[in-house]
N, C-alpha and C positions, 0 to 999 in steps of 0.2 A: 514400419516397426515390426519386431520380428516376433515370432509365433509366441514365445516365452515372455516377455513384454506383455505381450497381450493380455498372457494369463494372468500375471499380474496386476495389470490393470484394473481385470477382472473381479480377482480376488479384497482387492483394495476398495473399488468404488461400491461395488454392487450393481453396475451394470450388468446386462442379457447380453451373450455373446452376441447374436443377432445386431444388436445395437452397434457394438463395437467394428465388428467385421466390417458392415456397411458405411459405418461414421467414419472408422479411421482413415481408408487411403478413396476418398468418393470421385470418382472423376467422371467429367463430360464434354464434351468438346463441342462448343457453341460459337458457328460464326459471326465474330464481330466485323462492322466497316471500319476499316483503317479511319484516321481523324482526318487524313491528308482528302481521302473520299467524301468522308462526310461536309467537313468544309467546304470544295468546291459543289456538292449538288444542293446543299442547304446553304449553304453560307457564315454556317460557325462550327466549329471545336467541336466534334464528338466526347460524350463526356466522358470522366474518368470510368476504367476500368473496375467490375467488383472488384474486392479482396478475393485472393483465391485461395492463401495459404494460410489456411485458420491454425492455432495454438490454443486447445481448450484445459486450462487448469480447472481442477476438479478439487474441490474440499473435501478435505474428510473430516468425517463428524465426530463428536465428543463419544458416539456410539458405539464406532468404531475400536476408540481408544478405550474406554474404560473395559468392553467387551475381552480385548486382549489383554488387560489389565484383571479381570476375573477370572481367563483362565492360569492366571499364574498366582492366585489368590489374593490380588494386589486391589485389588477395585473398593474403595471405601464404602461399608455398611447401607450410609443410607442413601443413597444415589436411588431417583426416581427412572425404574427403568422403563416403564410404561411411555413417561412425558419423551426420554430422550432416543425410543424409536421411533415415536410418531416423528419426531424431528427428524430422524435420519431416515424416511421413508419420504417423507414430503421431499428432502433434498434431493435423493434419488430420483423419484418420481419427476424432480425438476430436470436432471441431470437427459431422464432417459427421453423428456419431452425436447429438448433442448438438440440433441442427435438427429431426433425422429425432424423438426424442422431443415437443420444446416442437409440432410441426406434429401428429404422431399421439394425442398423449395431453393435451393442450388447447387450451384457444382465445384464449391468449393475440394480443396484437400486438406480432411480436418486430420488431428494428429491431438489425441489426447493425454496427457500426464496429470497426475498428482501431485497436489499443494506440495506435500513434504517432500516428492521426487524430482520436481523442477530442477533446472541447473540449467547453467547458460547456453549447454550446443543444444537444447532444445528449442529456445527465440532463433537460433540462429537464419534458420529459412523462412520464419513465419511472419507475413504482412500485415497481422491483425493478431492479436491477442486476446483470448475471452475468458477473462477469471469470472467463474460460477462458485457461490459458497457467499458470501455478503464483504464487508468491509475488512474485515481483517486478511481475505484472500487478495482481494486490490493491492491494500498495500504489502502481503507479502510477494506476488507477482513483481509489484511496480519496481523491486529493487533487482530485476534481473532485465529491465529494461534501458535502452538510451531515448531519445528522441527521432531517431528512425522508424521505430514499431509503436505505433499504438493501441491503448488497453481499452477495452470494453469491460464494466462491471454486470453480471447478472444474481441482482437477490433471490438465492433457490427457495428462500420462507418466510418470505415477506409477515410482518402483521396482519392479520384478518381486519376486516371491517368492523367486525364485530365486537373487535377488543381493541377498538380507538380509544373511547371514552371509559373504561370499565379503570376503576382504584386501583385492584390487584389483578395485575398483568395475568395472563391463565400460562403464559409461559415466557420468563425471561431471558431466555438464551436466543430469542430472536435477535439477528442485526437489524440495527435502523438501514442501514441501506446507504448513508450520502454520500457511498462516492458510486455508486453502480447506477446505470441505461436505464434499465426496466430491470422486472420482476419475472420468479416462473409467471403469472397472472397475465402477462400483456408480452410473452414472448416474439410474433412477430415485430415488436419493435424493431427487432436486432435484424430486421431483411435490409432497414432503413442504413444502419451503419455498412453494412458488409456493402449494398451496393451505392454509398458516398451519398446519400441524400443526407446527411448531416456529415458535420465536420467538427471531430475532437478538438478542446481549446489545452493549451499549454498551462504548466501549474507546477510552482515555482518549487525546487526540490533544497534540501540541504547537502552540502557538498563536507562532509567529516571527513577530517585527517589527525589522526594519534602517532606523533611521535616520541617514541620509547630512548632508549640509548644507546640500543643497537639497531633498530629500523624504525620504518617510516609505513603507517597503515593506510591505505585509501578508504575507506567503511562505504558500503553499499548508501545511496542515497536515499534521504528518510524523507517520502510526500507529507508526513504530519508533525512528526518531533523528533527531536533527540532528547533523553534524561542524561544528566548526567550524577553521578548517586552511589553511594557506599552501599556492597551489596544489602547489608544487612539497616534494614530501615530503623533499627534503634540508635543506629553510631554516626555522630556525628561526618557529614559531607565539610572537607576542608577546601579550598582554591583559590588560586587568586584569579582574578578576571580583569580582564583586559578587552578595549575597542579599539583595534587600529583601522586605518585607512585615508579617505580624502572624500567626505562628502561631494566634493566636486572633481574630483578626478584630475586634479592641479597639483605640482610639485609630488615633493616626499611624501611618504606614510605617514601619518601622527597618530599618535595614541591620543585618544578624548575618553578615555575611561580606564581606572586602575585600582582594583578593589579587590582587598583581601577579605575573604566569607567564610563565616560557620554559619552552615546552614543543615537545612536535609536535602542538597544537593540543586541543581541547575536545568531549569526546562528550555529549551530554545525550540520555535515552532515558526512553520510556516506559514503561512494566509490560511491555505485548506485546512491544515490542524488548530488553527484560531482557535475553532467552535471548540473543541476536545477540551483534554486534559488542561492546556495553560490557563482555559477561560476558567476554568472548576475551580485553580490555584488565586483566581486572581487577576488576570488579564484581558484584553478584548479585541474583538472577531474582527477580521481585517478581512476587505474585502478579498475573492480567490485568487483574483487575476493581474496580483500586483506582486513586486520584485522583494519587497521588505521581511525582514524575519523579525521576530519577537522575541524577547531573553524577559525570565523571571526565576528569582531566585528564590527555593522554596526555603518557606518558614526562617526567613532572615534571623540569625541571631545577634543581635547588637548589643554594646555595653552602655552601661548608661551616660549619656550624656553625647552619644552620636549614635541617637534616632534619626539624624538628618540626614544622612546615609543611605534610609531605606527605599527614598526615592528612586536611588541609583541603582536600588537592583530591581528593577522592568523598566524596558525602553526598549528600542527600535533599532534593527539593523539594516542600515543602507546597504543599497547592490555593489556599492564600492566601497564597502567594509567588510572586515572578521572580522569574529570573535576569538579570542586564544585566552584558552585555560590554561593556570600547570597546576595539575593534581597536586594534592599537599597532603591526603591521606595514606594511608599505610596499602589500602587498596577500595577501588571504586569501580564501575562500570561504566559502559556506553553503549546506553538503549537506544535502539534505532524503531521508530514505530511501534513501540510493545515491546514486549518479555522478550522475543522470540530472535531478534537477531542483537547479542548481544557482543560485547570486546572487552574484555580485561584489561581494567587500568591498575599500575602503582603510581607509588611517590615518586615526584617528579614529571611524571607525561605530562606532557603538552600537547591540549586538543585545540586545534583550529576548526573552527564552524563558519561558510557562509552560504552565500547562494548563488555557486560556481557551480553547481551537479547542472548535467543536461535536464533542460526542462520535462516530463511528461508531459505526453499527448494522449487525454484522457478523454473519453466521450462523456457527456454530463448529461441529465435528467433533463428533462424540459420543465418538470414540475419549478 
């Protein structure tokens, strides 16, 4: 990475140059025995290699942002500035422990970027992946990923102990954590993944396709949800909806579902976004490591006299089915995991949804 980069980086995270210098390009060169040796004097497989070529995504904090949002007199009134440094020091503070390990306790080549500066020739040489920041950095990483590299989550502000049990949280902007390894708290975890003593399990992604009328969009893979939803949450979401495929994977495609909806728009989620957003609307938790997506149609608006209808919007999508929408509003969007990676839809588009995206290889909690 080049000197200016650096500074960059610098200036963004709140890292110590110190930090950086040593973290970014670490190298050592440790002889290993070939497997071919190891098998004839022992008699099995030398095991796999660490990781060598780390990719550490780094969050940035609300602190960050609203901070550069007050020097431009943009920063709303009453923003708690007290609560939302101690957040961005704790993160830091995670950040710059997290370094101080990968430089001390291996020889990796770490290569650090920012949440919002990611882009894809940064995965491109990297064996392992380490999103630091909580669940919403996972899954914005995870859509610059295939099934070649795998993601490590680390929670940099975890809950205290001491605010498990208490009614009013003392700070709610912490992330729960469930898709992240470990926490800043129990850092050496991560020696366990880098040198293969645990092995990431795969988790099933959605595969979005928006065709317009003049092209055809691939949409980054979404590990929790898709919405589908008129931007503005007071205006009716219009669609027709549609299942085609073959349960069995026998003959032609059929269609087994065909439903025109006024609604406030269309949730489809995975197993791991089960627990999220769909279950809050209505739906239920599927176990992580299974092939199936979940469709639920928010706040169904029916006419009277086909309430019998409403069954049909939540149910299950087999591995050898889509879903295809065609938009029918004047304009609508498509949320991929949150706010943050969004697609402009019109009248007309037709979105395909299934679970054709390459799987992630995620490393999971033991908890």
């Amino acid at each position: 990475m080049q000197a200016n980069c650096r500074q960059h980086l610098l200036r963004r995270s709140g890292l110590t140059f110190d930090h950086c210098s040593k973290a970014i390009r670490v190298f050592s060169t440790i002889p290993v025995p070939s497997a071919n040796n190891a098998k004839k004097k022992t008699g099995h497989v030398f095991p796999q290699k660490p990781y060598k070529r780390l990719l550490v995504a780094i969050k940035h904090t609300p602190y960050e942002m609203y901070k550069q949002m007050k020097m431009k007199g943009e920063a709303p009134l009453q923003l708690r500035w007290d609560r939302l440094k101690n957040r961005h020091t704790e993160h830091l503070g995670a950040v710059n422990r997290l370094l101080d390990l990968l430089r001390s306790k291996t020889s990796c080549d770490v290569e650090c970027v920012g949440r919002e500066e990611l882009a894809p020739h940064h995965v491109e040489k990297a064996d392992l992946v380490v999103a630091i920041g909580g669940d919403g950095t996972v899954l914005s990483v995870s859509h610059f990923l295939d099934e070649s590299t795998p993601l490590v989550g680390i929670n940099s502000d975890p809950t205290l102990p001491s605010e498990q049990h208490v009614e009013k949280k003392t700070d709610e902007r912490r992330s729960h954590g469930a898709l992240c390894y470990c926490t800043s708290n129990d850092l050496p975890e991560l020696l366990k993944v880098i040198h293969r003593e645990v092995q990431p399990r795969r988790r099933t992604r959605i595969q979005t396709i928006v065709a317009s009328l003049l092209k055809e969009t691939k949409l980054p893979p979404a590990l929790n949800d898709v919405l589908l939803a008129h931007p503005n949450p007071g205006a009716v979401s219009r669609f027709r909806l549609g299942l085609t495929g073959n349960s069995f994977g026998l003959g032609e495609e059929e269609e087994r579902l065909r439903l025109n909806v006024w609604s406030s728009g269309l949730w489809v989620s995975t197993p791991t976004g089960s627990s999220a957003a769909i279950r809050a609307a209505g739906g239920v938790v599927v176990p992580p490591h299974v092939k199936e997506l979940q469709y639920m149609v928010r706040e169904h608006l029916l006419e009277r006299g086909y309430e019998h209808l409403a069954e049909r919007g939540h149910g299950m999508v087999s591995p050898l089915e889509k879903m295809v929408v065609r938009w029918s509003s004047m304009e609508g969007a498509v949320y991929i995991d949150g706010a943050h990676m969004t697609h402009r839809l019109r009248l007309g588009d037709e979105v395909e949804m299934s679970a054709a995206a390459p799987d992630l290889r995620l490393f999971e909690s033991g908890e």
